[in-house]
mmCIF file as gemmi writes it, N, C-alpha and C atoms, coordinates in Angstrom:
data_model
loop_
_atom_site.group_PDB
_atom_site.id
_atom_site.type_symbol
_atom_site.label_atom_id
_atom_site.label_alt_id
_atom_site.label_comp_id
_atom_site.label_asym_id
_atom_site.label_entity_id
_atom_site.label_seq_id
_atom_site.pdbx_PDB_ins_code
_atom_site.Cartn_x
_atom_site.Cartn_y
_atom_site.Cartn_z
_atom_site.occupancy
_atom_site.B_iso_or_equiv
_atom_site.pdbx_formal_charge
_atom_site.auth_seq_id
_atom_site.auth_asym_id
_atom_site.pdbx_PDB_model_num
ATOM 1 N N . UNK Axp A 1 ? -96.042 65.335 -90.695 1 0 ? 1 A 1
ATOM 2 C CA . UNK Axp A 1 ? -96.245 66.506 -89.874 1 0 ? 1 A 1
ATOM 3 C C . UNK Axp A 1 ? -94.924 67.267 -89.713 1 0 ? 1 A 1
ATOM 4 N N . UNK Axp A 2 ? -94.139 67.426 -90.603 1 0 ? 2 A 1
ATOM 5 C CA . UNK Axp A 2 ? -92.685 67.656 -90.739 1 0 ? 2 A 1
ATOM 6 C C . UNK Axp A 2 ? -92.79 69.599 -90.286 1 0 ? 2 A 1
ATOM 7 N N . UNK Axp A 3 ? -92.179 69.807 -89.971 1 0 ? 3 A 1
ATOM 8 C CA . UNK Axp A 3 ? -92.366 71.475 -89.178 1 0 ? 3 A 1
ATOM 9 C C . UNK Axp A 3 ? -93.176 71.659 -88.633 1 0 ? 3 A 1
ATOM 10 N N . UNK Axp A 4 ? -93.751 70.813 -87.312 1 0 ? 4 A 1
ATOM 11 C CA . UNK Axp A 4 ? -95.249 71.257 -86.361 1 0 ? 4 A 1
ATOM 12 C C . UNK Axp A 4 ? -95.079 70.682 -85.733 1 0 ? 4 A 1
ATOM 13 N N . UNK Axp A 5 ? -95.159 70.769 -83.904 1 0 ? 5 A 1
ATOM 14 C CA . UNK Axp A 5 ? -95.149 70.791 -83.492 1 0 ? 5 A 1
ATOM 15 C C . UNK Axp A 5 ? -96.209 70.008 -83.134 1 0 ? 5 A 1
ATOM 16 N N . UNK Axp A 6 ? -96.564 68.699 -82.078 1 0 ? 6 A 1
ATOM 17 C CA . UNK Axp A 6 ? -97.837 68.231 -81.891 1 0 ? 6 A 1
ATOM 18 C C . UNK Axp A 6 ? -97.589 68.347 -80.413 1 0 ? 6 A 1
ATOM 19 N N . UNK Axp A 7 ? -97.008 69.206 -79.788 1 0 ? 7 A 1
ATOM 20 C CA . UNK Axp A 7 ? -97.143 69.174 -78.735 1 0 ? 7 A 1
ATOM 21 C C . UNK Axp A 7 ? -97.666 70.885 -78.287 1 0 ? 7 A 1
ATOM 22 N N . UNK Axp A 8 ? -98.719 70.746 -77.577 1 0 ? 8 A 1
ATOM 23 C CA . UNK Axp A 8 ? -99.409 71.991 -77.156 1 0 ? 8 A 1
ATOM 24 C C . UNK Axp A 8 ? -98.984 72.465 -75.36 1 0 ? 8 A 1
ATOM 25 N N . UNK Axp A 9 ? -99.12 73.904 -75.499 1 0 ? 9 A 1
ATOM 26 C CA . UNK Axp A 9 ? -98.21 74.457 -74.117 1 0 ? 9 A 1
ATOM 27 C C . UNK Axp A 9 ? -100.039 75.106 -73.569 1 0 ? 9 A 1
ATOM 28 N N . UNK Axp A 10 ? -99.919 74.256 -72.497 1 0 ? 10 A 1
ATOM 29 C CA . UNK Axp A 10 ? -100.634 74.542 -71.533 1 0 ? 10 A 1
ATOM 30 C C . UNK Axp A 10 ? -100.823 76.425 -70.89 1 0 ? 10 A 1
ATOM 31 N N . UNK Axp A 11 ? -99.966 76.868 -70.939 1 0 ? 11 A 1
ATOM 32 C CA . UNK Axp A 11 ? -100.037 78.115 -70.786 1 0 ? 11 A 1
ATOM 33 C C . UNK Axp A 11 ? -98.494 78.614 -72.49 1 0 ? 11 A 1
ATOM 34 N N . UNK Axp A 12 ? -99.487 78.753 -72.662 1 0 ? 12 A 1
ATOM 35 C CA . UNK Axp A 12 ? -99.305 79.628 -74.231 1 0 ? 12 A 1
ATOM 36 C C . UNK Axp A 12 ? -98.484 80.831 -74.129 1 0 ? 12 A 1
ATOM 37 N N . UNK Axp A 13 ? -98.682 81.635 -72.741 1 0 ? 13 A 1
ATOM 38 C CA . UNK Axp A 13 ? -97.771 82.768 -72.905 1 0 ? 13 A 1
ATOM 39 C C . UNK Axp A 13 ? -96.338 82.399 -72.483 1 0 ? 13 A 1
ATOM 40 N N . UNK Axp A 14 ? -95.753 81.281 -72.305 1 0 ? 14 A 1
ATOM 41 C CA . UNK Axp A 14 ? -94.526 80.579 -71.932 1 0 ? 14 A 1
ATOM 42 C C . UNK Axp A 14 ? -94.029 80.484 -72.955 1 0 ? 14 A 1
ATOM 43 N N . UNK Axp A 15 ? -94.684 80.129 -74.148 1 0 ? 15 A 1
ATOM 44 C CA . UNK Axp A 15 ? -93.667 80.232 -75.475 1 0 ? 15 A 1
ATOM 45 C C . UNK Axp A 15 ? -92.423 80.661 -75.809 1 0 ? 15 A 1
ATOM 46 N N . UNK Axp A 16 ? -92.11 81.555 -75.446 1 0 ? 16 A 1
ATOM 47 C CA . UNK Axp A 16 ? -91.328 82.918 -75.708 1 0 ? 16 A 1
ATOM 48 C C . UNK Axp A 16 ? -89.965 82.492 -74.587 1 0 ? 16 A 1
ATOM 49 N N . UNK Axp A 17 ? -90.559 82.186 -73.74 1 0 ? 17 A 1
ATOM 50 C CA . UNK Axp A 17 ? -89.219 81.82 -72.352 1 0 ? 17 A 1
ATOM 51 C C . UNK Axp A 17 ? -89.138 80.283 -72.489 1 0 ? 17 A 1
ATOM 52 N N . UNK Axp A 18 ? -90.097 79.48 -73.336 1 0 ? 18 A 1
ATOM 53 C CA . UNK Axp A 18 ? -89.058 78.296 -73.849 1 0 ? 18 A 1
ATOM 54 C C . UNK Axp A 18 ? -88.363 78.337 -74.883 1 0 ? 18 A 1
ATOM 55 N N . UNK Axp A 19 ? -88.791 79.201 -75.712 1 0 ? 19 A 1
ATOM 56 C CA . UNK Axp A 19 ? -87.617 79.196 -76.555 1 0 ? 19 A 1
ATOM 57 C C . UNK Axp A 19 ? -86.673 79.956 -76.129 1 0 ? 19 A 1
ATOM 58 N N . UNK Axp A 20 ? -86.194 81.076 -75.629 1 0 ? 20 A 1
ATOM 59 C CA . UNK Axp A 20 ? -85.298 81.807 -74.779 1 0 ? 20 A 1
ATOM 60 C C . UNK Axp A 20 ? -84.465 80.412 -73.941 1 0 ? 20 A 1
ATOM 61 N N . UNK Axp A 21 ? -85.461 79.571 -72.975 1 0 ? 21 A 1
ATOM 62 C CA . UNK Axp A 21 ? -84.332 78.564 -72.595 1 0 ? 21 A 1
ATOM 63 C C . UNK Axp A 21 ? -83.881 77.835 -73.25 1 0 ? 21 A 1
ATOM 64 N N . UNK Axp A 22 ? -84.509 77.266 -74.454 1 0 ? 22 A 1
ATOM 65 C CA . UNK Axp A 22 ? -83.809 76.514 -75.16 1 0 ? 22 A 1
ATOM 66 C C . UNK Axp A 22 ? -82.289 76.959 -75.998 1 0 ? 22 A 1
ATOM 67 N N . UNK Axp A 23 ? -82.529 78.178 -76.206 1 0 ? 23 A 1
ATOM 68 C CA . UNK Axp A 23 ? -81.264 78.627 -76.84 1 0 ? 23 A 1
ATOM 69 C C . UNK Axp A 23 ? -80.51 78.942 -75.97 1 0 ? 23 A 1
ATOM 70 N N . UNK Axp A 24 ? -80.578 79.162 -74.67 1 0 ? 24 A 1
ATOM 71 C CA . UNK Axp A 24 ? -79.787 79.322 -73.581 1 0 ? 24 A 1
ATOM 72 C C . UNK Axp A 24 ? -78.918 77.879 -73.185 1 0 ? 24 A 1
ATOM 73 N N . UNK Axp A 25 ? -80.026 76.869 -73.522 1 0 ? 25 A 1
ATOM 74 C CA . UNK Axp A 25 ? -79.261 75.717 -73.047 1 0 ? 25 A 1
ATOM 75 C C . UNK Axp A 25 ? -78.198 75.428 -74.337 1 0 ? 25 A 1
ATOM 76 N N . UNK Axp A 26 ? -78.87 75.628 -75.446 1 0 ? 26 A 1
ATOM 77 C CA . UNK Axp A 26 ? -77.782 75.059 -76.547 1 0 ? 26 A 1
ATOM 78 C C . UNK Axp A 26 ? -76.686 75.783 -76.485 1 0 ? 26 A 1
ATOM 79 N N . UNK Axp A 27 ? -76.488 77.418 -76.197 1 0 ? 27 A 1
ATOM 80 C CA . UNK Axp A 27 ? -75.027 77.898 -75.851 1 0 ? 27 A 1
ATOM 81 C C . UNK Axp A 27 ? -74.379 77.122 -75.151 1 0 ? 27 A 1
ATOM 82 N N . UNK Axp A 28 ? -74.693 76.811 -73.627 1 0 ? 28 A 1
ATOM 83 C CA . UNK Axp A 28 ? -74.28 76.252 -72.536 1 0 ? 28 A 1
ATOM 84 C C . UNK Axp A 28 ? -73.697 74.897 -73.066 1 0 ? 28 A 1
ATOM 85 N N . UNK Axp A 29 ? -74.257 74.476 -73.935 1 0 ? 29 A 1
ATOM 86 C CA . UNK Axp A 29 ? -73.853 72.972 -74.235 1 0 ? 29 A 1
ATOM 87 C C . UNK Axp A 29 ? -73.192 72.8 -75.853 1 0 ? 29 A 1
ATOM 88 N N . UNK Axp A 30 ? -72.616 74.378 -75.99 1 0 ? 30 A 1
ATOM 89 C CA . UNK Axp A 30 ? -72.082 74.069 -77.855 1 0 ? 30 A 1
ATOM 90 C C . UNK Axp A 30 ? -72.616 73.658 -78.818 1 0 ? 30 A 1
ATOM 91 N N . UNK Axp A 31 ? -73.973 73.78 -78.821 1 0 ? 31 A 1
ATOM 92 C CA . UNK Axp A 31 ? -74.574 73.141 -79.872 1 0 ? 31 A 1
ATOM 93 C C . UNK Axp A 31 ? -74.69 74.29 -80.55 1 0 ? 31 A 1
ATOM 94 N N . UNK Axp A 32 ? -74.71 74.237 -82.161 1 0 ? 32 A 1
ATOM 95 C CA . UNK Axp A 32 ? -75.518 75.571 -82.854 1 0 ? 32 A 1
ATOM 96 C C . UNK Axp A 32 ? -76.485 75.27 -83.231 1 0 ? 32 A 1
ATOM 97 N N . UNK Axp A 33 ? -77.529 75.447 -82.699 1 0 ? 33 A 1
ATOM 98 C CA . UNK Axp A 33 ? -79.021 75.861 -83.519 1 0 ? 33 A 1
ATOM 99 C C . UNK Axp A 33 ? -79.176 76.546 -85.107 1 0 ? 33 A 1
ATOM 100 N N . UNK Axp A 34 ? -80.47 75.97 -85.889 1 0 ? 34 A 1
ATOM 101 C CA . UNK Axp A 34 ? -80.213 76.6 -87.121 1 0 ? 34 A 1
ATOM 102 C C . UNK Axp A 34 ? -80.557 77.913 -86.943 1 0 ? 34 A 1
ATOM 103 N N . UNK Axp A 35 ? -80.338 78.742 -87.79 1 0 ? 35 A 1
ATOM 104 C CA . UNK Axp A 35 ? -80.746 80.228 -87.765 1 0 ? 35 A 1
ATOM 105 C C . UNK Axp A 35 ? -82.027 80.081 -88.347 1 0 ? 35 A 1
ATOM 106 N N . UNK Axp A 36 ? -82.367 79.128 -89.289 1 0 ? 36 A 1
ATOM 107 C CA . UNK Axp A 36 ? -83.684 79.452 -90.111 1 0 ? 36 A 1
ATOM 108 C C . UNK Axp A 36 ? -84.975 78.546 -89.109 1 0 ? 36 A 1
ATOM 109 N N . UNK Axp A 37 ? -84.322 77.894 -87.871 1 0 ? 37 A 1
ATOM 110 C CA . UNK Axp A 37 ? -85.751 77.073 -87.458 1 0 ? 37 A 1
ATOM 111 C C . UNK Axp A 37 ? -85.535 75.986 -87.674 1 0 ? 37 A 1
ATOM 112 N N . UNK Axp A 38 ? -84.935 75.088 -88.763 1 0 ? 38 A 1
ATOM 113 C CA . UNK Axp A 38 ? -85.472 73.812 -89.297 1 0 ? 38 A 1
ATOM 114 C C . UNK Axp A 38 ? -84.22 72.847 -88.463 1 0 ? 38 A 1
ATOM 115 N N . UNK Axp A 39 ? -84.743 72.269 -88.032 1 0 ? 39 A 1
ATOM 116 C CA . UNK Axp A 39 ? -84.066 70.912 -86.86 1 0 ? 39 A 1
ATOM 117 C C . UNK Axp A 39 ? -83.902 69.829 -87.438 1 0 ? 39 A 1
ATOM 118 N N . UNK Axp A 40 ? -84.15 69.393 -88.7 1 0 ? 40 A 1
ATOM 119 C CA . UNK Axp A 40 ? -83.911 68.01 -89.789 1 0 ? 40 A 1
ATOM 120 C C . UNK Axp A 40 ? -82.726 67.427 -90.055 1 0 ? 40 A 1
ATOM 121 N N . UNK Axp A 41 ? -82.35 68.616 -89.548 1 0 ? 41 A 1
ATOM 122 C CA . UNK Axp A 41 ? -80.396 68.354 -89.917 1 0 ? 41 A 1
ATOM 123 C C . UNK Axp A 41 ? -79.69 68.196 -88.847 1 0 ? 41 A 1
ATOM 124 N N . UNK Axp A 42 ? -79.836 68.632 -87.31 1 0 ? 42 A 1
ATOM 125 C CA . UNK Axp A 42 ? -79.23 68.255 -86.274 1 0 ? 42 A 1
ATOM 126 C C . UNK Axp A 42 ? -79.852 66.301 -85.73 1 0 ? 42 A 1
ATOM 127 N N . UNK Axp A 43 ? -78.135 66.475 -85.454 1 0 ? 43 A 1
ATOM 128 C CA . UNK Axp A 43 ? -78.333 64.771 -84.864 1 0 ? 43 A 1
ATOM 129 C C . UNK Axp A 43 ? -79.534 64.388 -83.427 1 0 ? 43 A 1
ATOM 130 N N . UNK Axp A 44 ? -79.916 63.074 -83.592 1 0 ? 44 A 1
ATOM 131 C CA . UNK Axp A 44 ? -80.594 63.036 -82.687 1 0 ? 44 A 1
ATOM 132 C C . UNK Axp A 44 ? -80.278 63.503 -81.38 1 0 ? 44 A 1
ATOM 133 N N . UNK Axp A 45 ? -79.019 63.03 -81.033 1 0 ? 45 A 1
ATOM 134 C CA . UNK Axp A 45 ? -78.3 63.001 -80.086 1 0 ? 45 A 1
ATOM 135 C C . UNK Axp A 45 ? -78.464 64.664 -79.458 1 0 ? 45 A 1
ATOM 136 N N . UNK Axp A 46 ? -77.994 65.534 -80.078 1 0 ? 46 A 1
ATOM 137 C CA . UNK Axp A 46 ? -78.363 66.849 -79.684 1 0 ? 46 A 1
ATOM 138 C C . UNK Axp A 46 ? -79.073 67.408 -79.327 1 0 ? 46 A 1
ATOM 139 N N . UNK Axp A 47 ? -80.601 67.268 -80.289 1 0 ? 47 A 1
ATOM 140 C CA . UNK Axp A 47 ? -81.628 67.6 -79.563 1 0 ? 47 A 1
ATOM 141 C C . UNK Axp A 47 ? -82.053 66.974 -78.931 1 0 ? 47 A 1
ATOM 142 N N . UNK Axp A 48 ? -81.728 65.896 -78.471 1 0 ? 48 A 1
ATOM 143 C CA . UNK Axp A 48 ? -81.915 65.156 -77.207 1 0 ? 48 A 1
ATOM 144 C C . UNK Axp A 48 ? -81.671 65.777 -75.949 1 0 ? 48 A 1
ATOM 145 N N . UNK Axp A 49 ? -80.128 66.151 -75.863 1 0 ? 49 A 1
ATOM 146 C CA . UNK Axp A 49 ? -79.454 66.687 -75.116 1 0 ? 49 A 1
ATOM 147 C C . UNK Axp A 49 ? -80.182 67.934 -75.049 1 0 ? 49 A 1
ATOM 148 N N . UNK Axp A 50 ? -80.649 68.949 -75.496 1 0 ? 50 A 1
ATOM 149 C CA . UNK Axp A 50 ? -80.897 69.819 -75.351 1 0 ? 50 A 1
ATOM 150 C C . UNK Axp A 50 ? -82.492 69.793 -74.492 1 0 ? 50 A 1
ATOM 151 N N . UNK Axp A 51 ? -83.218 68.822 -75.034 1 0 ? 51 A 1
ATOM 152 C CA . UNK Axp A 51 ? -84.708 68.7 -74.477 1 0 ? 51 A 1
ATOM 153 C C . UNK Axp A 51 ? -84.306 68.052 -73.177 1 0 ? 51 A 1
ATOM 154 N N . UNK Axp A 52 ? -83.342 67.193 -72.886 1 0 ? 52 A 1
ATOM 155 C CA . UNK Axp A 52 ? -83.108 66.475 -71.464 1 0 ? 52 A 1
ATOM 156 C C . UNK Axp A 52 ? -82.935 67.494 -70.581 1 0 ? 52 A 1
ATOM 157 N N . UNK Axp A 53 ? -81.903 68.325 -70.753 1 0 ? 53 A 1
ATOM 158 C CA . UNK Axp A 53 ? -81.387 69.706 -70.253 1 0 ? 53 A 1
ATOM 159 C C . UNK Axp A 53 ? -82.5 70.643 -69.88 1 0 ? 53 A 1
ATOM 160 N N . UNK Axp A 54 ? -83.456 70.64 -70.954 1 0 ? 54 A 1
ATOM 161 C CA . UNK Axp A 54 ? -84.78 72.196 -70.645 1 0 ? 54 A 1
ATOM 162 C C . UNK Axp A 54 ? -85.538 71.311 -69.328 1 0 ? 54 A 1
ATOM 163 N N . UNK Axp A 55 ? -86.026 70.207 -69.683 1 0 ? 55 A 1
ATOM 164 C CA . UNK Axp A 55 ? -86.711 69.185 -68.404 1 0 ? 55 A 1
ATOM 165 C C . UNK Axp A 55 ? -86.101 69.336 -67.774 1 0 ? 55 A 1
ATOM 166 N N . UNK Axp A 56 ? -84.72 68.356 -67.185 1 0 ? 56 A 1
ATOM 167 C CA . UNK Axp A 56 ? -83.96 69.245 -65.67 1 0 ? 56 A 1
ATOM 168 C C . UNK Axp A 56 ? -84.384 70.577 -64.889 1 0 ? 56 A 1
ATOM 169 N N . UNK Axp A 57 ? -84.183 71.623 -65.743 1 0 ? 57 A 1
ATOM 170 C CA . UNK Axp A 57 ? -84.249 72.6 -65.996 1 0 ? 57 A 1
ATOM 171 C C . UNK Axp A 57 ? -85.462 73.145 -65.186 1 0 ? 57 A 1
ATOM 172 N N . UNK Axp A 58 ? -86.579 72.89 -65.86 1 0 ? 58 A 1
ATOM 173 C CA . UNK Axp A 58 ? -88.018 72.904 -65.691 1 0 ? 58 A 1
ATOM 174 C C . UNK Axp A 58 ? -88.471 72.557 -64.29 1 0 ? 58 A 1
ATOM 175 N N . UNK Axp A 59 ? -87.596 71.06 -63.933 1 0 ? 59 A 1
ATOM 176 C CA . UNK Axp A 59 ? -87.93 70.213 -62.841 1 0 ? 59 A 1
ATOM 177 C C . UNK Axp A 59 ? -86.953 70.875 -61.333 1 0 ? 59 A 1
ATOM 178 N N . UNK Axp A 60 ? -86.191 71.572 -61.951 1 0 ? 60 A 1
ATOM 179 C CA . UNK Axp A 60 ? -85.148 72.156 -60.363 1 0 ? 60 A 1
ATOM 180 C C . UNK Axp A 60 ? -86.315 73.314 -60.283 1 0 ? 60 A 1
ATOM 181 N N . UNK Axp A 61 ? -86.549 74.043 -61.49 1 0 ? 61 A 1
ATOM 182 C CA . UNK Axp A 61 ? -87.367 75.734 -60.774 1 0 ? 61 A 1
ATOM 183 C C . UNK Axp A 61 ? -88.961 74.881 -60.559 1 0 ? 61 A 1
ATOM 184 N N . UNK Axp A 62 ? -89.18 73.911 -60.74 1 0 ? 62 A 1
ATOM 185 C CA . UNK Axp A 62 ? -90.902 73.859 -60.014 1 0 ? 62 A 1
ATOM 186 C C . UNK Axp A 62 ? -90.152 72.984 -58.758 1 0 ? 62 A 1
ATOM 187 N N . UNK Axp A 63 ? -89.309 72.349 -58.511 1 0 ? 63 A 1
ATOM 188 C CA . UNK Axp A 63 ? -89.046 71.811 -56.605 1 0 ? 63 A 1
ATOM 189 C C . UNK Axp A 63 ? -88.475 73.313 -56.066 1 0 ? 63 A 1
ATOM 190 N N . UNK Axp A 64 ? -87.999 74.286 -56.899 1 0 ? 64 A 1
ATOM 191 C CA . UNK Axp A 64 ? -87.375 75.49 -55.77 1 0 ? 64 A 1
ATOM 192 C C . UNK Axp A 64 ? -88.568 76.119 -55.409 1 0 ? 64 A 1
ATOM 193 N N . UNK Axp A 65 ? -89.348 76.177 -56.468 1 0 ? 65 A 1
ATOM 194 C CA . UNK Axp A 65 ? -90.381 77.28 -56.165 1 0 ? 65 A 1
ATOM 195 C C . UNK Axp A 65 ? -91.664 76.252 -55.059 1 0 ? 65 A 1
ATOM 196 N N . UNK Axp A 66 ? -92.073 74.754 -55.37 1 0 ? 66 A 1
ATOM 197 C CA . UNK Axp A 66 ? -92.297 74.147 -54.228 1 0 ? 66 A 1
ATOM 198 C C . UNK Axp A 66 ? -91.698 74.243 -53.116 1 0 ? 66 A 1
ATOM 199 N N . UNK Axp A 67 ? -90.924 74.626 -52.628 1 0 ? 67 A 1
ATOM 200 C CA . UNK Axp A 67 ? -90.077 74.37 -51.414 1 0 ? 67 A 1
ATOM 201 C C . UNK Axp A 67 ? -90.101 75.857 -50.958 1 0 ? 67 A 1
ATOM 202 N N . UNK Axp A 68 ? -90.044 76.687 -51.876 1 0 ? 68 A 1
ATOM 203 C CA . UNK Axp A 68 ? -90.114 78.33 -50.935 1 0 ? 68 A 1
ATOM 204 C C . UNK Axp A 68 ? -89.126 79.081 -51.379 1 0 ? 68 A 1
ATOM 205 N N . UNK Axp A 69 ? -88.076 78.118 -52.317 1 0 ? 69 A 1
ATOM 206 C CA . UNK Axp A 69 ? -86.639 79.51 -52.471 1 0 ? 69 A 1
ATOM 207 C C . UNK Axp A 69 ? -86.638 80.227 -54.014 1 0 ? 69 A 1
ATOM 208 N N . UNK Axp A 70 ? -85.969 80.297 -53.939 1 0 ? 70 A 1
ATOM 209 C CA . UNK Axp A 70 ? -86.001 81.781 -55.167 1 0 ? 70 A 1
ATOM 210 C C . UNK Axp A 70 ? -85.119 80.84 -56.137 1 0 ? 70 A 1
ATOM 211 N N . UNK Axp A 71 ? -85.546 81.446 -57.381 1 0 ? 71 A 1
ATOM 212 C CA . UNK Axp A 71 ? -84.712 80.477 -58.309 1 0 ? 71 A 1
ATOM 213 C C . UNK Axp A 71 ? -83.404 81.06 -59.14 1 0 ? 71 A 1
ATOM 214 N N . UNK Axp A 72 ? -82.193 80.093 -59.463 1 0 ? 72 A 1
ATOM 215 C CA . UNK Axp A 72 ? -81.469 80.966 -58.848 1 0 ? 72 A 1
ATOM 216 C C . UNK Axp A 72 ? -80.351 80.444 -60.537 1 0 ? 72 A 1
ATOM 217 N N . UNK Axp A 73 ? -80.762 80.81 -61.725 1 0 ? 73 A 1
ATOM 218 C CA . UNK Axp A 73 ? -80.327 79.984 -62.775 1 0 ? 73 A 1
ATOM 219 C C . UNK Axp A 73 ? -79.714 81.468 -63.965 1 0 ? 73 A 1
């Protein structure tokens, strides 16, 4: 299943602002992303780091927005 994705997004129109965070996080953290898409060649370790990072991520703006405050990233 080499280039696909088996993971499906519950709300579909989010697409677009995960990938937006994801490349946001890899600046933040020096990684370069490929230009063409293909992830075969980065170490595990990285995209690790990078998917640990979007979860954090994910998990501070759904407790801010549970709690009442504005999110602030």
């Amino acid at each position: 299943m080499a280039g696909q994705s088996r993971n499906t997004l519950v709300v579909p129109q989010a697409r677009m602002a995960l990938e937006q965070l994801k490349f946001e996080i890899a600046q933040e953290l020096g990684i370069q992303l490929p230009q063409d898409g293909y992830y075969g060649n980065m170490t595990t370790r990285d995209v690790g780091t990078i998917g640990g990072n979007i979860t954090r991520r994910l998990v501070q703006l759904a407790e801010q927005q549970l709690s009442g405050q504005s999110a602030r990233f």
